[in-house]
C-alpha positions in Angstrom: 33.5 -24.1 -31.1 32.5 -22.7 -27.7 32.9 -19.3 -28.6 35.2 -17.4 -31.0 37.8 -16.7 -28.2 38.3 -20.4 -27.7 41.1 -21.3 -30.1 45.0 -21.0 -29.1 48.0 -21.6 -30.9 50.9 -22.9 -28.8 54.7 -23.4 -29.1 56.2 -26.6 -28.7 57.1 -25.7 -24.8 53.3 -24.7 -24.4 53.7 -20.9 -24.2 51.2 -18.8 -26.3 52.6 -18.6 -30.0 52.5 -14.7 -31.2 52.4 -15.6 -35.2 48.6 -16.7 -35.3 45.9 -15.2 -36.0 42.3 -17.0 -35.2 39.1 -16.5 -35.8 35.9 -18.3 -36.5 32.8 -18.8 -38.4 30.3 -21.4 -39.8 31.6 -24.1 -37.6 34.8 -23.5 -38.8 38.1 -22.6 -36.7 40.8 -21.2 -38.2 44.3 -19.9 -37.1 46.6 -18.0 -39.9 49.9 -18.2 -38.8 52.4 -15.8 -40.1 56.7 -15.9 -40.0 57.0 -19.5 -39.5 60.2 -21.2 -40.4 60.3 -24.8 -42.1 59.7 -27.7 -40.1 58.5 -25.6 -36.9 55.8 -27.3 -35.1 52.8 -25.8 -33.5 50.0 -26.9 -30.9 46.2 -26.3 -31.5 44.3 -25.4 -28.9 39.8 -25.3 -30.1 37.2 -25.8 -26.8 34.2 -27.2 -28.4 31.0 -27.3 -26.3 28.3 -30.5 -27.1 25.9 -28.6 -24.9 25.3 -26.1 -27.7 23.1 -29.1 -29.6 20.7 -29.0 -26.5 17.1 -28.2 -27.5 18.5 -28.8 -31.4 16.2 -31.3 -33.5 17.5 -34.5 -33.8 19.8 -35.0 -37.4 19.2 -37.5 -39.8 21.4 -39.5 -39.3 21.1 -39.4 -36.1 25.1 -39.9 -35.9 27.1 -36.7 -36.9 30.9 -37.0 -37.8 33.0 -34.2 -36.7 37.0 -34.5 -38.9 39.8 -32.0 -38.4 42.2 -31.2 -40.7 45.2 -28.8 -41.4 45.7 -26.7 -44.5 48.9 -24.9 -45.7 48.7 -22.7 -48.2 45.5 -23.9 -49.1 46.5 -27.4 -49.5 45.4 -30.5 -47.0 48.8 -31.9 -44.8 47.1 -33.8 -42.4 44.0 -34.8 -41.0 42.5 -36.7 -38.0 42.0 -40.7 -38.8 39.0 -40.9 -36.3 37.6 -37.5 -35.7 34.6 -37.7 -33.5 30.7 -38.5 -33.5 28.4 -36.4 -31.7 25.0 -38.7 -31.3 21.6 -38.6 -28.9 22.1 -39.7 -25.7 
């Protein structure tokens, strides 16, 4: 992530949602989100910056695979099919 700041939960009608918590550490984002009711749906809003790697040593591989997934209660419900790969230019 960009910073620790940079991670939003949203309504359905894109206004800020007031039942999350976020915060961030080791690469990973994470919102709790409290008094939900079943089947409500939320957007997730994470800036990431690429120009962090900058200066970084090269990986091996040089290919790194970035995946998102969501969690509730603990337990996987979804996940990205294609995440993303951040590589050399």
């Amino acid at each position: 992530m960009q910073q620790g700041n940079q991670i939003d939960l949203y309504n359905t009608n894109c206004t800020n949602s007031n039942l999350g918590i976020s915060s961030d550490g080791n690469g990973q984002a994470k919102i709790v989100v409290s008094g939900a009711t079943v089947g409500q749906v939320f957007i997730v809003r994470v800036k990431y910056d690429p120009g962090t790697t900058v200066g970084t040593s090269v990986p091996n591989p040089t290919t790194v695979h970035y995946t998102w997934v969501t969690k509730v209660n603990g337990i996987q419900v979804d996940q990205d099919p294609n995440g993303v790969d951040l590589k050399k230019k």
